[in-house]
Z-matrix of the N, CA and C atoms (Angstrom, degrees):
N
C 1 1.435
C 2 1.533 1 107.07
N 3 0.994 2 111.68 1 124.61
C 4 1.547 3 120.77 2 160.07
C 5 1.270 4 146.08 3 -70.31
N 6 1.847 5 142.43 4 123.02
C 7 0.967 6 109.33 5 -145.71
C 8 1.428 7 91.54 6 -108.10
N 9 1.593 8 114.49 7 150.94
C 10 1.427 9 136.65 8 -178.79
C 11 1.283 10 107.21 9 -82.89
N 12 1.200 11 119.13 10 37.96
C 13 1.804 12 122.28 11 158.63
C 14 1.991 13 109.43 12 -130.25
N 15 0.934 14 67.33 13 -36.64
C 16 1.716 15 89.54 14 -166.35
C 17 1.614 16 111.82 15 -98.87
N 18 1.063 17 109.31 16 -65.88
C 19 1.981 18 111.12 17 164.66
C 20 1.702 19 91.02 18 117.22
N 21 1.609 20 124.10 19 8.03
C 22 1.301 21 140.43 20 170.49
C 23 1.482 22 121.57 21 -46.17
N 24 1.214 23 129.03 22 116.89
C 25 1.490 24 130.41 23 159.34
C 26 1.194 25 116.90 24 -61.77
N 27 1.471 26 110.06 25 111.10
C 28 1.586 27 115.66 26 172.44
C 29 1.532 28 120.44 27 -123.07
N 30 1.495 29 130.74 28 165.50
C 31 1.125 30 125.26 29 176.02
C 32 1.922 31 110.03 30 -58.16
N 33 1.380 32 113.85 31 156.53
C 34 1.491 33 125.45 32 167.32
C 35 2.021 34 99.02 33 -44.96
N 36 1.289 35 91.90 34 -51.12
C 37 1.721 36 83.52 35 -160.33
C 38 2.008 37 110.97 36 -105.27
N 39 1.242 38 106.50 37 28.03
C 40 1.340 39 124.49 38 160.58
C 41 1.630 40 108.33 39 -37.34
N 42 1.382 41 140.44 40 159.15
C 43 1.395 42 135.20 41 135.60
C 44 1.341 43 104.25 42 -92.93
N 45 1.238 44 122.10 43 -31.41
C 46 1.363 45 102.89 44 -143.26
C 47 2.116 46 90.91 45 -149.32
N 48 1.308 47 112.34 46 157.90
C 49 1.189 48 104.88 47 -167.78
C 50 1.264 49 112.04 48 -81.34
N 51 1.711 50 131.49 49 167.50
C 52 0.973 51 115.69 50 -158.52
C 53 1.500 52 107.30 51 -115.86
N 54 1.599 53 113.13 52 4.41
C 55 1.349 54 140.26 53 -175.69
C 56 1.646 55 112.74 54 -109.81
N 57 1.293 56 115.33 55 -73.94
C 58 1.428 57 104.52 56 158.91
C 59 1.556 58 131.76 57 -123.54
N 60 1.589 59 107.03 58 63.92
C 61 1.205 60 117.11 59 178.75
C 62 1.859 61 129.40 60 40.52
N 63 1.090 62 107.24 61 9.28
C 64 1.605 63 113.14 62 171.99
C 65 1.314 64 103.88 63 -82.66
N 66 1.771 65 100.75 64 140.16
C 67 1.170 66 119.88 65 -177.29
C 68 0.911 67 130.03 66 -58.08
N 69 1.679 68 157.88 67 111.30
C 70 1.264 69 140.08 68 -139.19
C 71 1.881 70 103.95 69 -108.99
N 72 1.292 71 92.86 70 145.70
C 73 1.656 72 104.86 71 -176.47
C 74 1.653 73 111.90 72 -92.19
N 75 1.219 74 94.86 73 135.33
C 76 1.773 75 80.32 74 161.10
C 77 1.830 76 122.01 75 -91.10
N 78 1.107 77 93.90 76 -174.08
C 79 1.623 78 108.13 77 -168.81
C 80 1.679 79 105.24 78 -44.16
N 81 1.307 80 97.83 79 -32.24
C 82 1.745 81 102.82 80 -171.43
C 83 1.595 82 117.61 81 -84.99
N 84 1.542 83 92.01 82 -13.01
C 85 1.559 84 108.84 83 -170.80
C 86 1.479 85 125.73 84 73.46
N 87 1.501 86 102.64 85 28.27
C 88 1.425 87 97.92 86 162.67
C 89 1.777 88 88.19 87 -118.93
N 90 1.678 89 93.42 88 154.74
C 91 1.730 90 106.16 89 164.83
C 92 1.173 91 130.04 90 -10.03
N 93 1.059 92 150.74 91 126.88
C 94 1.615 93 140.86 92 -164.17
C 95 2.327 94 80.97 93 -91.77
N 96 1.236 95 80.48 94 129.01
C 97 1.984 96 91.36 95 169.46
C 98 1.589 97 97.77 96 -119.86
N 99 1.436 98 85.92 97 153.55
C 100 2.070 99 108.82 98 -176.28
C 101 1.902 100 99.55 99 -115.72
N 102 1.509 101 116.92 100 113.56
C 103 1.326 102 105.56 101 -163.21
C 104 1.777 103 82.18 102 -89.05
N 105 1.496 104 101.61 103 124.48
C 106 1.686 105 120.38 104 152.20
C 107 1.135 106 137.24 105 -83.48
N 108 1.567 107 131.40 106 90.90
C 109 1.464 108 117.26 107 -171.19
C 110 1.312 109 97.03 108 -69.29
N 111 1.695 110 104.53 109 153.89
C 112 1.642 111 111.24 110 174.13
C 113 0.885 112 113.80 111 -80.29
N 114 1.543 113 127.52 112 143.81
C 115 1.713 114 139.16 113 169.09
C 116 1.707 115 100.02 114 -40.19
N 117 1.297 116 119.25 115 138.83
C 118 1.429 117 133.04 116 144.79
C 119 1.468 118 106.11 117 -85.28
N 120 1.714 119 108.90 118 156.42
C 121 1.405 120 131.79 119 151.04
C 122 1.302 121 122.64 120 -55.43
N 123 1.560 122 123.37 121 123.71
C 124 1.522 123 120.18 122 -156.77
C 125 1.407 124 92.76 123 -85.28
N 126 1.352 125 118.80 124 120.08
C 127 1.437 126 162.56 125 166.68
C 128 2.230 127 96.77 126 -34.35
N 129 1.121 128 81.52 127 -32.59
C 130 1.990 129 86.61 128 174.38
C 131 1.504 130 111.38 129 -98.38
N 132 1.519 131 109.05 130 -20.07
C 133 1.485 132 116.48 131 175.76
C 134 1.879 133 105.42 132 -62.51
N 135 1.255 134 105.30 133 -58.14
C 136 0.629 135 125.15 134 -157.13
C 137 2.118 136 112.97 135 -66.61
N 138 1.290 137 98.73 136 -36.10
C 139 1.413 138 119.92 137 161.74
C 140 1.797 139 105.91 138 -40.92
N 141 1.529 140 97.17 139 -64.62
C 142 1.212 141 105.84 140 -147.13
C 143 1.769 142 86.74 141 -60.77
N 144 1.002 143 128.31 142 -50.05
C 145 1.524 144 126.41 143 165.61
C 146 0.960 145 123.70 144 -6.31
N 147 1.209 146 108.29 145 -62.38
C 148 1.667 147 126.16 146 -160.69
C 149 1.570 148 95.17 147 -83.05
N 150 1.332 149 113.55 148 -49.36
C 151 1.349 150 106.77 149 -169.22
C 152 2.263 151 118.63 150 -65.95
N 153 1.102 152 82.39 151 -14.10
C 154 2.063 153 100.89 152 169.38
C 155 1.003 154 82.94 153 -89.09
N 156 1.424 155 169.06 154 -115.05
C 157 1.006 156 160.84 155 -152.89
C 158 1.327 157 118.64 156 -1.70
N 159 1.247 158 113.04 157 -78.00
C 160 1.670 159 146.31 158 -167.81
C 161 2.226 160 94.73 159 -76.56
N 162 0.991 161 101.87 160 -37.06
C 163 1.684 162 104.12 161 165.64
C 164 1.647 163 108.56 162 -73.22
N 165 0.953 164 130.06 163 -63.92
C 166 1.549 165 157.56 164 -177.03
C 167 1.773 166 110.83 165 -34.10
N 168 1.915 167 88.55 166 -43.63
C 169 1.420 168 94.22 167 -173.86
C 170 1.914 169 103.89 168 -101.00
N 171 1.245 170 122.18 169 -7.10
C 172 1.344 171 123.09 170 162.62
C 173 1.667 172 100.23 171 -79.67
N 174 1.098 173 112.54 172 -36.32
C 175 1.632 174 98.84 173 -174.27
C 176 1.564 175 105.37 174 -79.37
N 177 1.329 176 124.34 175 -39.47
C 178 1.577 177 114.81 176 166.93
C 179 1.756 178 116.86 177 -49.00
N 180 1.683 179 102.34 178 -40.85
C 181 1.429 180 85.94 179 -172.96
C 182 1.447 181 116.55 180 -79.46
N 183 1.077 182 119.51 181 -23.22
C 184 1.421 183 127.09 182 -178.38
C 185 1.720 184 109.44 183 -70.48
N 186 0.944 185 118.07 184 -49.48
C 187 1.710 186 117.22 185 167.52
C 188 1.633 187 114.76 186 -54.54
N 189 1.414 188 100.32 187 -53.02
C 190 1.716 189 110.62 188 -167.15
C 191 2.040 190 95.48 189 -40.45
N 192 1.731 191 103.93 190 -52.61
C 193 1.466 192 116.35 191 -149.65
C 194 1.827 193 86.06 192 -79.59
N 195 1.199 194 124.21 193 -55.22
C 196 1.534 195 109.58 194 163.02
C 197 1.734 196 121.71 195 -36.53
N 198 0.902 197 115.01 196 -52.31
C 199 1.739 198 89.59 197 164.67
C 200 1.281 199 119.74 198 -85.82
N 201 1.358 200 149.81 199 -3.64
C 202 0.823 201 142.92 200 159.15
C 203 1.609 202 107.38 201 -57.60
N 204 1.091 203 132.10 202 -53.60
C 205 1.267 204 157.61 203 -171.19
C 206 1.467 205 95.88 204 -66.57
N 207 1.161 206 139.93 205 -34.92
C 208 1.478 207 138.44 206 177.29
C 209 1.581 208 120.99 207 -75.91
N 210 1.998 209 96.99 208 -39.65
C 211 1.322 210 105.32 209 170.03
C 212 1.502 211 124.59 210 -77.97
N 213 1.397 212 102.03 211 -5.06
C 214 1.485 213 98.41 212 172.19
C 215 1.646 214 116.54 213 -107.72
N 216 1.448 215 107.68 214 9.68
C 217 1.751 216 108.86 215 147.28
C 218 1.840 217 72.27 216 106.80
N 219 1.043 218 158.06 217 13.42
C 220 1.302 219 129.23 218 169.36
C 221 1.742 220 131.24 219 -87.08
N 222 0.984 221 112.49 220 130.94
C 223 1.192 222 112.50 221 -147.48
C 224 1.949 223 103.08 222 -65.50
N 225 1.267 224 112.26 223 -171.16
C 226 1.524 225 130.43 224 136.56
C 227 1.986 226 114.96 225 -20.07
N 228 1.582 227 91.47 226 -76.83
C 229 1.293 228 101.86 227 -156.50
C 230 1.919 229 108.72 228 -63.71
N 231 1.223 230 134.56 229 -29.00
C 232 1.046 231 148.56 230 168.64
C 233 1.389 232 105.15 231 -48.50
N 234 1.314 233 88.66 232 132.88
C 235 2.024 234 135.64 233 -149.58
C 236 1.875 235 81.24 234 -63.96
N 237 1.251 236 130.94 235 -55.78
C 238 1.642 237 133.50 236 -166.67
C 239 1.262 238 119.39 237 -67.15
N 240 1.712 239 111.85 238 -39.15
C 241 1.216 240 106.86 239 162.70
C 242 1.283 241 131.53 240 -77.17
N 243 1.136 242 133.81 241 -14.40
C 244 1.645 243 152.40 242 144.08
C 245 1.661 244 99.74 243 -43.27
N 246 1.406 245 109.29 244 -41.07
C 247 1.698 246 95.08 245 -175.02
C 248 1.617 247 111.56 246 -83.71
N 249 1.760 248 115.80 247 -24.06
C 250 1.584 249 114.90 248 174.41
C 251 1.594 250 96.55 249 -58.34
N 252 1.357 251 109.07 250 -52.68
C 253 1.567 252 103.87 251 -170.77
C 254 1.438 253 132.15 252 -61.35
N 255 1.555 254 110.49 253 -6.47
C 256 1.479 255 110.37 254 -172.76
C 257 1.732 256 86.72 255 -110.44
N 258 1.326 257 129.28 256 18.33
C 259 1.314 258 124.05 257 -177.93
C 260 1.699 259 101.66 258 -126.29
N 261 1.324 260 107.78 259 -6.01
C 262 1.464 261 99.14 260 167.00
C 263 1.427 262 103.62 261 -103.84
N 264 1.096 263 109.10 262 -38.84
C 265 1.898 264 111.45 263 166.45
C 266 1.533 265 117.36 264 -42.40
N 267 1.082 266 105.58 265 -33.06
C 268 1.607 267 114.30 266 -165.08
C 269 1.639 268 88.71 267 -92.93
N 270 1.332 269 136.33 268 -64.48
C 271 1.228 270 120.69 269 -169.66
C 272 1.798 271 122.63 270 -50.26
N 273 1.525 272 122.83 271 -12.43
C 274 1.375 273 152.57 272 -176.32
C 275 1.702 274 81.07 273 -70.49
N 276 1.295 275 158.35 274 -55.12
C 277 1.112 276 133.47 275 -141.93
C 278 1.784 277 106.47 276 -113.29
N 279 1.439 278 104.55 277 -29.52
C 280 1.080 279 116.06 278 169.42
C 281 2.052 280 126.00 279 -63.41
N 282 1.746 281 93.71 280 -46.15
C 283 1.540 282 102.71 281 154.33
C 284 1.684 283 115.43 282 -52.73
N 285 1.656 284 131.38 283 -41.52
C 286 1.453 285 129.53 284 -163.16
C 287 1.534 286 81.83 285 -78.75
N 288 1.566 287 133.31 286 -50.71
C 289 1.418 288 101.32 287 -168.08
C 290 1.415 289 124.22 288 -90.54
N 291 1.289 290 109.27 289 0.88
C 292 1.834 291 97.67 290 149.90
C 293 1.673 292 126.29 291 -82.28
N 294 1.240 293 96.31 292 -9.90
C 295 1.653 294 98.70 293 160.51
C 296 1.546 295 113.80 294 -63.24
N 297 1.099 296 102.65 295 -67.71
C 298 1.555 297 120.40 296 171.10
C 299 1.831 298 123.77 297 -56.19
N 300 1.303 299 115.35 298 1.98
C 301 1.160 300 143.31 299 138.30
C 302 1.313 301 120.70 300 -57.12
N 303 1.190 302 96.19 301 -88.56
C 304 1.735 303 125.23 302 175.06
C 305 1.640 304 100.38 303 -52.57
N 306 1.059 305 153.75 304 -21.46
C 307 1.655 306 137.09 305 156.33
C 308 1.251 307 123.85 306 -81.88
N 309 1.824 308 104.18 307 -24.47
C 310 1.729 309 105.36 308 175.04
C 311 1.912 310 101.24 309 -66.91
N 312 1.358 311 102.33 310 -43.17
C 313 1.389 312 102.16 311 178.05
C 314 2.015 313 122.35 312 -57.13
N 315 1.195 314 89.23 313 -20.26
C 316 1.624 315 95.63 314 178.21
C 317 1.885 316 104.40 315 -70.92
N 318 1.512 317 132.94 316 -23.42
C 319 0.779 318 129.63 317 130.62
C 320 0.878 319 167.42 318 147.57
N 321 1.414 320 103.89 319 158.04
C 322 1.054 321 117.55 320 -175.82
C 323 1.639 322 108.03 321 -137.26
N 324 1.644 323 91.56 322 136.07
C 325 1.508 324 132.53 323 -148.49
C 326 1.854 325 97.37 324 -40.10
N 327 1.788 326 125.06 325 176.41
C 328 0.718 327 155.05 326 -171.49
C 329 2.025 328 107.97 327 6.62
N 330 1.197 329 118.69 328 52.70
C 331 1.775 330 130.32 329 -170.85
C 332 1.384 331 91.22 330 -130.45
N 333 1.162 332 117.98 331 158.49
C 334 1.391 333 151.70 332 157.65
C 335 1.240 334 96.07 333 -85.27
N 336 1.938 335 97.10 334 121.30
C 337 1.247 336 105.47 335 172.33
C 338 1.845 337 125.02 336 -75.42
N 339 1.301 338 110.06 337 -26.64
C 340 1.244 339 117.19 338 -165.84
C 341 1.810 340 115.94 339 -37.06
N 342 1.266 341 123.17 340 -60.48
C 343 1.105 342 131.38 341 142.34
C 344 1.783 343 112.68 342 6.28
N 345 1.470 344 94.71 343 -94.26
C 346 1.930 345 103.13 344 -178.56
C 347 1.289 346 93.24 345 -61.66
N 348 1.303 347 150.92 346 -59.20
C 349 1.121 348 125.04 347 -157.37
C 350 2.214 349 109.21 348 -54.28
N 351 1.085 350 91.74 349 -52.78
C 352 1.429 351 99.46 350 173.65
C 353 1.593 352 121.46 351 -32.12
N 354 1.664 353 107.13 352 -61.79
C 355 1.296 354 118.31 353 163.92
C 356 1.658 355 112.80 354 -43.89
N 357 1.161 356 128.67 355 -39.29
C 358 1.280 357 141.10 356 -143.85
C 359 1.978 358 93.32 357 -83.27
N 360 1.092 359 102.75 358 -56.75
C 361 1.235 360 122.48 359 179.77
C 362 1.421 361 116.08 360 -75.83
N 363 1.617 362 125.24 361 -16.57
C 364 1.297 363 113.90 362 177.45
C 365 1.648 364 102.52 363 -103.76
N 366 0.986 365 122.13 364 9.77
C 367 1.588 366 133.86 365 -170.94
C 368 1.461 367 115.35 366 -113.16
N 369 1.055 368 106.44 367 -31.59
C 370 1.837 369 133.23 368 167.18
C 371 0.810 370 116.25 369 -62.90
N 372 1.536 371 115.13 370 -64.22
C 373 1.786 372 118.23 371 -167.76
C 374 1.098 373 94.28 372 -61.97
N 375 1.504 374 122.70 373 -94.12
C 376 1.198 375 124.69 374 176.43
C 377 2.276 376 136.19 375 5.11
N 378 1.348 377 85.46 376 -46.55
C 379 0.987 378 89.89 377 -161.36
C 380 1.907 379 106.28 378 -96.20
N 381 1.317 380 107.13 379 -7.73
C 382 1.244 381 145.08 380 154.17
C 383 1.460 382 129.32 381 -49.30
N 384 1.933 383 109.16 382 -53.59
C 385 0.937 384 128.06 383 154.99
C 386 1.699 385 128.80 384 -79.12
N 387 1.022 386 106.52 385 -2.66
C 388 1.672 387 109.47 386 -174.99
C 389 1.611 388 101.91 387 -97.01
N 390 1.639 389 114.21 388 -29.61
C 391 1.642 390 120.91 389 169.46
C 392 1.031 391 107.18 390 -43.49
N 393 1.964 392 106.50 391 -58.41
C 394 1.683 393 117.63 392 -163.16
C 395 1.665 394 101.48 393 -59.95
N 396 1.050 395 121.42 394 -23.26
C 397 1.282 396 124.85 395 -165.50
C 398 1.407 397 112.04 396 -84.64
N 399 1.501 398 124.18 397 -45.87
C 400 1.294 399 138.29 398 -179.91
C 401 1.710 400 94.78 399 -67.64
N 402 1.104 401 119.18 400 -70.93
C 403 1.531 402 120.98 401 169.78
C 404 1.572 403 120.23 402 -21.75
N 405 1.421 404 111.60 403 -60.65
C 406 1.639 405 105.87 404 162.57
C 407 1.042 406 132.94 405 -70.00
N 408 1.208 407 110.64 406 -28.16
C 409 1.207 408 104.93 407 155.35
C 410 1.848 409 153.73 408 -40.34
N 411 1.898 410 74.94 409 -62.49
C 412 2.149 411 81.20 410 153.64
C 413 1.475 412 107.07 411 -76.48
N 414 1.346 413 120.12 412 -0.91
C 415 1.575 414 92.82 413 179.20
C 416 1.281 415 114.24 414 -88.84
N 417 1.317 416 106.48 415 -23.37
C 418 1.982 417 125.84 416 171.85
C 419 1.750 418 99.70 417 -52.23
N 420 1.439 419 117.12 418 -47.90
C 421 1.202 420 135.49 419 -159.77
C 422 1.554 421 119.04 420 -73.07
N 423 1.442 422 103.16 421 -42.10
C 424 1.542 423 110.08 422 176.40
C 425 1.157 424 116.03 423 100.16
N 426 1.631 425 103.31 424 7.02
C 427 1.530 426 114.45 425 178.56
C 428 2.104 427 112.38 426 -75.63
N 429 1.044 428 114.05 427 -41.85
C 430 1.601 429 123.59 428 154.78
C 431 1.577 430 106.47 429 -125.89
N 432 1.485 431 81.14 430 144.46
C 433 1.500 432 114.18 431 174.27
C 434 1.538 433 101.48 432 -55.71
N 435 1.929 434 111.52 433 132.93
C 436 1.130 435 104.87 434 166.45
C 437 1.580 436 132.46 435 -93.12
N 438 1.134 437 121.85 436 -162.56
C 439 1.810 438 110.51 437 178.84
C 440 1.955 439 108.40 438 -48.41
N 441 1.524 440 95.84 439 -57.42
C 442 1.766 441 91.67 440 -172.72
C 443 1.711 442 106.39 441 -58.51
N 444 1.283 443 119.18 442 11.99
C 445 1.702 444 102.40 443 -164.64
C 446 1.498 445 88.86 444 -101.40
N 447 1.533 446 101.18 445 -29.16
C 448 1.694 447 78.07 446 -144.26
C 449 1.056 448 121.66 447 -97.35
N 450 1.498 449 149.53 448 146.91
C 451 1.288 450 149.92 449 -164.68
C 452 1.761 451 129.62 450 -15.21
């Protein structure tokens, strides 16, 4: 298409010229328009969400009932606190694969990232803080030496 300022060869689906920037017409003489479908939310972003969520709330319940369970004098060896602990353990693998959610979603082609990034960050922290937690734990324990122990 040619532009009617300039006398410029341009592509059919140009807006605008590529010589002296005038807006290019189509055949009918209105504006040549480019139809853009809008980005969707990546469908794996969005997973990984749910799945920090659905981790988030096993790791709340499993802690909440561990101190409860502490304030009512029960030890270690008791059958309930063995079950908070195999429910914060268990949320540790479920948080790594909504991480790993949330990066397949980073991508993949024509999605809005916001979504995976979200996942990315609610799967992270989390799972970030449950280390620090397992970590003090053996250090409470005597299972590794802590900072003042060690050489």
């Amino acid at each position: 298409m040619d532009c009617e300022k300039c006398g410029h060869s341009n592509p059919d689906v140009a807006e605008f010229c590529s010589y002296c920037g005038n807006t290019m017409l189509s055949k009918a003489g209105s504006p040549v328009s480019i139809s853009v479908t809008p980005k969707k939310h990546s469908e794996v972003g969005i997973a990984s969400i749910i799945t920090a969520v659905v981790a988030g709330l096993l790791a709340l319940v499993s802690l909440t009932g561990a101190v409860i369970l502490v304030s009512q004098g029960k030890g270690q060896s008791d059958p309930s606190m063995a079950l908070c602990g195999c429910g914060m353990l268990l949320a540790f693998p479920i948080f790594i694969i909504g991480g790993i959610l949330g990066l397949i979603g980073l991508f993949i082609q024509n999605r809005i990232k916001t979504t995976a990034i979200v996942g990315i960050i609610l799967n992270v922290l989390p799972c970030l803080m449950l280390l620090v937690l397992i970590i003090i734990g053996l250090i409470k324990s005597g299972k590794i030496p802590g900072p003042a122990e060690m050489p």
